[in-house]
C-alpha positions as a LaTeX table, in Angstrom:
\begin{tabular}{lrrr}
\hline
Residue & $x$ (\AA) & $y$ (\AA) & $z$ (\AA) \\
\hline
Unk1 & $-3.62$ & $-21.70$ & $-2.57$ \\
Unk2 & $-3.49$ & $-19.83$ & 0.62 \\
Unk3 & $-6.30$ & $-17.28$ & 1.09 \\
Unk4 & $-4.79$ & $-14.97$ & 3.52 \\
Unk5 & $-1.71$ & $-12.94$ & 2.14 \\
Unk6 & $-1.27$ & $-10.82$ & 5.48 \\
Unk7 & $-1.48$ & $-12.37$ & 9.29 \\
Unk8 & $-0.35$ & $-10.41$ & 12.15 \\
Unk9 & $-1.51$ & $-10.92$ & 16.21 \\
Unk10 & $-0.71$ & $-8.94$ & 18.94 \\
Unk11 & 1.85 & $-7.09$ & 17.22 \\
Unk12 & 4.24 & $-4.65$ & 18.85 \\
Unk13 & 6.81 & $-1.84$ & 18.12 \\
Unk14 & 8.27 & 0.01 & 21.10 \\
Unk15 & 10.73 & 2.24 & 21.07 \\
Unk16 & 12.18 & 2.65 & 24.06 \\
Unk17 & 9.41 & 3.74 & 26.81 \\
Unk18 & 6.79 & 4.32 & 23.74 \\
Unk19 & 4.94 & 1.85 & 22.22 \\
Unk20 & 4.10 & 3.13 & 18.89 \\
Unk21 & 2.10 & $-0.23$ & 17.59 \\
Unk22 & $-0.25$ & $-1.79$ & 20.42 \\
Unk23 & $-0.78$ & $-5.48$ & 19.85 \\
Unk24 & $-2.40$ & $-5.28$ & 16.57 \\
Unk25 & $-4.47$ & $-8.20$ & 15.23 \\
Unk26 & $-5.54$ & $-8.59$ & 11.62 \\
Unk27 & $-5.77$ & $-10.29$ & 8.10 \\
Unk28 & $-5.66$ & $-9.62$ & 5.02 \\
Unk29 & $-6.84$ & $-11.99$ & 2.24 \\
Unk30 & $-5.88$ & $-12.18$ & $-1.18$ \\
Unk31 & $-7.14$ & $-10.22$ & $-3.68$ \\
Unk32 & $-8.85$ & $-7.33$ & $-1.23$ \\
Unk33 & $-8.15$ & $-3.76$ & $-1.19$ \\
Unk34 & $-7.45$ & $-3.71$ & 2.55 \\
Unk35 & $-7.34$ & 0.15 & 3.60 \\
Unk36 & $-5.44$ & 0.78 & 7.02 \\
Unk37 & $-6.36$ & 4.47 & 8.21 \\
Unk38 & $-4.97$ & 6.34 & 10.90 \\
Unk39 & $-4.36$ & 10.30 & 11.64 \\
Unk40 & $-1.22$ & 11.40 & 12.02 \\
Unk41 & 0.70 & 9.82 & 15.02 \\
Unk42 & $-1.68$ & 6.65 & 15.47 \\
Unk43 & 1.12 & 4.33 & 14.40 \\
Unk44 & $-0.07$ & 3.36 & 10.87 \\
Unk45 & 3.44 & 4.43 & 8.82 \\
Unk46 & 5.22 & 2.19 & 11.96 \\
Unk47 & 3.22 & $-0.98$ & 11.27 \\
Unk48 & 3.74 & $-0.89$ & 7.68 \\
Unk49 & 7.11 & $-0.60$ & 7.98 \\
Unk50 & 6.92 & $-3.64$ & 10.19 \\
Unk51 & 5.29 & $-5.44$ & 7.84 \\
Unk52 & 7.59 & $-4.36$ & 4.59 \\
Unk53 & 10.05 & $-5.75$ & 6.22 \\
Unk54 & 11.87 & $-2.77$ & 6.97 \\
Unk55 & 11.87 & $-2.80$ & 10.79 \\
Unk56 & 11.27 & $-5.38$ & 13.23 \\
Unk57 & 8.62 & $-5.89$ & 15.36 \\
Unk58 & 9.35 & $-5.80$ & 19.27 \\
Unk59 & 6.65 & $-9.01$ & 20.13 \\
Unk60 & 3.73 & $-10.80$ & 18.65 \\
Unk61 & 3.82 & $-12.69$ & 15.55 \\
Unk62 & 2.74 & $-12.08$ & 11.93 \\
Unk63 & 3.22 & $-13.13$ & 8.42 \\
Unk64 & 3.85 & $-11.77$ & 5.20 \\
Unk65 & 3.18 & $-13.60$ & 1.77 \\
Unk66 & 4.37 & $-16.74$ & 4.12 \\
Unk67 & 7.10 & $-14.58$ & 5.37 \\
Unk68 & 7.76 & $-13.83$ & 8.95 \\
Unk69 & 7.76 & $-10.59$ & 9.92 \\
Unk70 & 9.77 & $-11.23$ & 12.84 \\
Unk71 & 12.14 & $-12.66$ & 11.39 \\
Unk72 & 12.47 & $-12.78$ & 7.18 \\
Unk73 & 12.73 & $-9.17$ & 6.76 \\
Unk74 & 14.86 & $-9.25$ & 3.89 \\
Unk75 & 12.65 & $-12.24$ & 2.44 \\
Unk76 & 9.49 & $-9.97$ & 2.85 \\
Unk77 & 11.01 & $-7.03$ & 0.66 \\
Unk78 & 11.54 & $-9.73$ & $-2.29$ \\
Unk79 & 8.00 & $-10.90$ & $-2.26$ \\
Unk80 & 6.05 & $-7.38$ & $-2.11$ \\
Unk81 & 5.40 & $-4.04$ & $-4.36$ \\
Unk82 & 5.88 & $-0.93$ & $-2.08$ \\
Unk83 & 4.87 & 2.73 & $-3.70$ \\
Unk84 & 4.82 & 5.63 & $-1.59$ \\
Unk85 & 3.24 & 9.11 & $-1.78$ \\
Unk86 & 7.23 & 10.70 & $-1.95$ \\
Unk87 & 7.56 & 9.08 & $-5.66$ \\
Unk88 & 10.20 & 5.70 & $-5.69$ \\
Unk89 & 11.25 & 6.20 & $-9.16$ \\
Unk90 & 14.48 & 8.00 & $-10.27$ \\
Unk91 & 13.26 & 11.47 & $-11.87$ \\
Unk92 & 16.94 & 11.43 & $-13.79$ \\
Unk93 & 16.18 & 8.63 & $-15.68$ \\
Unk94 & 13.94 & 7.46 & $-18.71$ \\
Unk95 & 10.38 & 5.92 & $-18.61$ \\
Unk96 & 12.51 & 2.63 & $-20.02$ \\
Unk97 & 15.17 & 3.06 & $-17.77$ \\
Unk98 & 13.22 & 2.78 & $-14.91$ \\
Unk99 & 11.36 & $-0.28$ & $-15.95$ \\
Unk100 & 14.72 & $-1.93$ & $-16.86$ \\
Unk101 & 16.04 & $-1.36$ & $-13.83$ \\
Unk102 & 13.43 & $-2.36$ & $-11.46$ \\
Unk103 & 12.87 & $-5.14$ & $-13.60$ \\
Unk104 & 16.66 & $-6.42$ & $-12.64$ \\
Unk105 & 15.52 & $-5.69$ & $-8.97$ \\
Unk106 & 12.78 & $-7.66$ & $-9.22$ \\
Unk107 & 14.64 & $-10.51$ & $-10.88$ \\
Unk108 & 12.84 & $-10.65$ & $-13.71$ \\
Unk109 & 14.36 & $-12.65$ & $-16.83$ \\
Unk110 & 15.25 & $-10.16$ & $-20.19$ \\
Unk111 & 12.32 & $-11.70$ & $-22.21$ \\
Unk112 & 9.74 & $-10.93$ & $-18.75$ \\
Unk113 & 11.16 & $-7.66$ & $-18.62$ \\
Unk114 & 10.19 & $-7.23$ & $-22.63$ \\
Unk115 & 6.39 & $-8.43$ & $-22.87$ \\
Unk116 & 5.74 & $-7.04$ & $-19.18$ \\
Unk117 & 7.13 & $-3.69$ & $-20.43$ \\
Unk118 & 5.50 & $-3.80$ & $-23.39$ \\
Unk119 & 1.77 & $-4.71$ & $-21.39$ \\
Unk120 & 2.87 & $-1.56$ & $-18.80$ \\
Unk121 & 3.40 & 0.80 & $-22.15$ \\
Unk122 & 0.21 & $-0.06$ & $-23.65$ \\
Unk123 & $-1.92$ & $-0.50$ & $-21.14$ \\
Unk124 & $-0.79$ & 3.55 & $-19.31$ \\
Unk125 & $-0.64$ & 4.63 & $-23.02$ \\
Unk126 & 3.03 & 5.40 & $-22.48$ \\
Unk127 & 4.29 & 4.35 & $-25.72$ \\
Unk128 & 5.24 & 7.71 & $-27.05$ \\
Unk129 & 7.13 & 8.57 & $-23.63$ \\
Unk130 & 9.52 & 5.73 & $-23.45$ \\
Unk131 & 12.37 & 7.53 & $-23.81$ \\
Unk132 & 11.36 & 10.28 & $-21.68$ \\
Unk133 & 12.81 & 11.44 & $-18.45$ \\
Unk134 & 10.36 & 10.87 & $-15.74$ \\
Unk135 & 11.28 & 14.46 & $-13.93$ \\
Unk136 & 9.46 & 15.78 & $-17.49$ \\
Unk137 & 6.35 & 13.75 & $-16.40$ \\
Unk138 & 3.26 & 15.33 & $-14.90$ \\
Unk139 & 2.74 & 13.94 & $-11.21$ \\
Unk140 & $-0.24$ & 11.74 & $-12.24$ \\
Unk141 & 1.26 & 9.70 & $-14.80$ \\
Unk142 & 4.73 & 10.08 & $-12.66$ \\
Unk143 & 2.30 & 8.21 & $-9.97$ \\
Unk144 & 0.71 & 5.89 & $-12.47$ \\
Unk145 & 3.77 & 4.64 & $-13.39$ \\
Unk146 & 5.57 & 4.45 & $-10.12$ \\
Unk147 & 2.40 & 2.27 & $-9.38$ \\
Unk148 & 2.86 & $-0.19$ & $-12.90$ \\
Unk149 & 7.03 & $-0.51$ & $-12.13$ \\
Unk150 & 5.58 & $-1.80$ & $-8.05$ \\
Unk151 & 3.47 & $-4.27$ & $-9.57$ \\
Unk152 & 5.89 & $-4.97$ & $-12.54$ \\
Unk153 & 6.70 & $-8.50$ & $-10.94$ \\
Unk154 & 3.33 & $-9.60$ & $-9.73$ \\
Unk155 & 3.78 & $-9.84$ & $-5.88$ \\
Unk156 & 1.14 & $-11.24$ & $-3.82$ \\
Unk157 & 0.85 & $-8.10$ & $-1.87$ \\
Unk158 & 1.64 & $-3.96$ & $-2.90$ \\
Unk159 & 1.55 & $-1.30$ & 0.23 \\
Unk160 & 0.75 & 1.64 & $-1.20$ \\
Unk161 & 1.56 & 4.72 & 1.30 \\
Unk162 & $-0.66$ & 7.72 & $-0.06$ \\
Unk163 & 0.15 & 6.85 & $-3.68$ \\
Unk164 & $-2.41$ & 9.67 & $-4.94$ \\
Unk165 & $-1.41$ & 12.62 & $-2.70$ \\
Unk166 & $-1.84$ & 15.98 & $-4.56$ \\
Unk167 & $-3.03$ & 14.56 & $-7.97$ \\
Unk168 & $-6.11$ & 15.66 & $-9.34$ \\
Unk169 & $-9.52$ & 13.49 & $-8.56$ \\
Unk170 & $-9.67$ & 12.53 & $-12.54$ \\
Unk171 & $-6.29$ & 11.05 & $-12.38$ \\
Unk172 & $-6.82$ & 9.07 & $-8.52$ \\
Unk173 & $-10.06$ & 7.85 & $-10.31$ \\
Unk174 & $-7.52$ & 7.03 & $-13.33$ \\
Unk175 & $-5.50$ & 5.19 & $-10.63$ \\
Unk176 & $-7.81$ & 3.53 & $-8.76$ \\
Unk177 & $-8.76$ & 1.52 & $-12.10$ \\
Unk178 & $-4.72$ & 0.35 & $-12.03$ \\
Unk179 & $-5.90$ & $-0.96$ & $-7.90$ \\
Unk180 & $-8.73$ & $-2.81$ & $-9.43$ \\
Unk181 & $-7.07$ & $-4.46$ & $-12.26$ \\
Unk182 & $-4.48$ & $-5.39$ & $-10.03$ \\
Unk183 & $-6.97$ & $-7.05$ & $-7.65$ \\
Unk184 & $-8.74$ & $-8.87$ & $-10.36$ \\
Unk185 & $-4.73$ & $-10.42$ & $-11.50$ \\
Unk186 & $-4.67$ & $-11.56$ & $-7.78$ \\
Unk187 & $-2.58$ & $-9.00$ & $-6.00$ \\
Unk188 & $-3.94$ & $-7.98$ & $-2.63$ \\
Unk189 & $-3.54$ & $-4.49$ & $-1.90$ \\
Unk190 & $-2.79$ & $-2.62$ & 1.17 \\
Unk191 & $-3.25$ & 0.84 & 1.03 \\
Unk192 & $-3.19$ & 4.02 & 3.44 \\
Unk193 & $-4.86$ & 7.47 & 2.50 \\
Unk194 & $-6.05$ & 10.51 & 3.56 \\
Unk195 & $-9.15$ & 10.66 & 1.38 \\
Unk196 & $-12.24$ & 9.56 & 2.84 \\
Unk197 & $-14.01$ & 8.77 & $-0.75$ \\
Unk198 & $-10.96$ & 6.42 & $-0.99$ \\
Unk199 & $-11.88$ & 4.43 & 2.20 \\
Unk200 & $-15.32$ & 3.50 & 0.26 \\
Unk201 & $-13.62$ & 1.69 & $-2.87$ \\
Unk202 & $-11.46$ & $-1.00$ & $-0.33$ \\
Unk203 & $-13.18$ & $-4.48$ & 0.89 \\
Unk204 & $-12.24$ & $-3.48$ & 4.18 \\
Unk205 & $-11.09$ & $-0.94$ & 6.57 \\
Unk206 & $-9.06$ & $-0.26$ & 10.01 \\
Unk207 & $-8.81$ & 2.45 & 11.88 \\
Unk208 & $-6.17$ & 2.77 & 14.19 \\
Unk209 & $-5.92$ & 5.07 & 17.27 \\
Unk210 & $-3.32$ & 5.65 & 19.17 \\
Unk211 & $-1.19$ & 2.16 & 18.27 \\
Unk212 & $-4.44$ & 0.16 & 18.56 \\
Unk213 & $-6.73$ & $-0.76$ & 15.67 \\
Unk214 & $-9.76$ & 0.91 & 17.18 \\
Unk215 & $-12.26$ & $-0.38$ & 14.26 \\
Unk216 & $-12.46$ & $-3.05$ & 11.24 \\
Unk217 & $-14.75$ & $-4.08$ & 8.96 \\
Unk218 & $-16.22$ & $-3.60$ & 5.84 \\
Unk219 & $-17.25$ & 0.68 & 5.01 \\
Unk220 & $-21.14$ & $-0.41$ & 4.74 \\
Unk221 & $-19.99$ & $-2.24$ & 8.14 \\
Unk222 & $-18.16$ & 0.60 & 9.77 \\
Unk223 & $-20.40$ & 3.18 & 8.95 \\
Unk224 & $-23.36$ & 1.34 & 10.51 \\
Unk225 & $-21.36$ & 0.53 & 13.82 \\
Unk226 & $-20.77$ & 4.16 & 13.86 \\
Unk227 & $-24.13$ & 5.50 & 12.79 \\
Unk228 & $-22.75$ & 7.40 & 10.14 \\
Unk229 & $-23.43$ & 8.58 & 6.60 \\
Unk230 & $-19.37$ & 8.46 & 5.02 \\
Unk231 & $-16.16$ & 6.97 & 6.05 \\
Unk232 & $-15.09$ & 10.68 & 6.64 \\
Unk233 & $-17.83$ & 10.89 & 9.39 \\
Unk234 & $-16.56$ & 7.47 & 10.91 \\
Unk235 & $-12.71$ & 8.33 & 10.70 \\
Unk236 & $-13.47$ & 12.13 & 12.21 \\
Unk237 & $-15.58$ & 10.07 & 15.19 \\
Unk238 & $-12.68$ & 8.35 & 16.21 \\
Unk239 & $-9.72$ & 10.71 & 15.10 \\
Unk240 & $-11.23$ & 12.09 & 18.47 \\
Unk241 & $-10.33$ & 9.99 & 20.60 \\
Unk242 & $-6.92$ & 9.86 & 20.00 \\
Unk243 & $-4.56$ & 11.23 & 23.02 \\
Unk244 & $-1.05$ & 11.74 & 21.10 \\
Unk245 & 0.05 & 13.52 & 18.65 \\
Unk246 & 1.85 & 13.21 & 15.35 \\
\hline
\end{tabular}
């Protein structure tokens, strides 16, 4: 069994003259809640792109669930769970008509689709709003769900783009139980956020700054390299240095 899911050196993204991703080196292994930080315009949204497999790096080398990033883009996208903050499920359909479908997606068989369903349903407490449209859904459970349907096939490795933007802290505590019972099942999870108390609950953390991971390590780690009481203090420390903008 392979112990790192994510392996990426010196990776780049230009585009033209700009070079939005600055020969980034990391790994990720499984099962960690690996927390990748950045303020706006340091290039975080660009590498995860790069390694969904939804744009290509310009050099280095990097791998993803044994996929190459350079080159098995479309191989990458099979293997993973993505979620973002902007909501990935379709607000016109049912709770059950979402998991059907992404169930297809995934390529799960009719009778995976059935008992996974019916673990999703119990385990959310959705029972009673399987036939309801997810646009009628308040945001938390819309979230909780989007996160269950990302996970529905049991990748190796789920990015998770601010997946608890605007909820309220009961439900992100709410979700951050789904994170850790995902981890404990063996998915690795790779998540950005803006909330500092967030940065705590991962195994590790990087910071990037301006394209370049400017720290890594563990929070207890980080916040002694940095001198600092909370994550917040250690992200607002280096937020400063940054020279570009979003």
């Amino acid at each position: 069994m392979r112990d790192t899911v994510i392996s990426v050196k010196d990776l780049c993204k230009d585009f033209g003259s700009f070079r939005a991703v600055d020969r980034i080196t990391f790994e990720v292994r499984r099962g960690e809640i690996f927390g990748f930080l950045g303020a706006n315009g340091a290039g975080k949204t660009t590498a995860m792109r790069m390694l969904c497999g939804l744009s290509y790096p310009t050099s280095g080398s990097g791998t993803v669930a044994g996929f190459d990033v350079m080159t098995q883009g479309e191989a990458i996208k099979h293997h993973i769970g993505y979620m973002s903050q902007r909501f990935s499920l379709y607000e016109d359909l049912t709770v059950w008509e979402n998991i059907r479908l992404y169930a297809g997606i995934y390529g799960l068989t009719r009778r995976q689709t059935l008992r996974r369903a019916a673990e999703l349903l119990a385990r959310l407490q959705f029972r009673s709003e399987v036939h309801t449209r997810v646009e009628a859904l308040p945001l938390g459970w819309k979230q909780k769900l989007a996160f269950s349907v990302a996970t529905l096939h049991r990748p190796e490795v789920v990015f998770l783009d601010e997946p608890t933007g605007g909820v309220d802290p009961l439900t992100r505590r709410q979700f951050w139980e789904l994170i850790y019972r995902a981890t404990s099942e063996g998915t690795t999870v790779f998540v950005t956020t803006h909330y500092m108390d967030e940065a705590e609950y991962c195994s590790r953390v990087s910071v990037m700054v301006d394209g370049r991971i400017r720290a890594l390590g563990t929070p207890a780690e980080l916040k002694k390299q940095f001198d600092a009481r909370t994550m917040d203090q250690v992200f607002r420390r280096l937020a400063r240095e940054a020279k570009r903008g979003e």
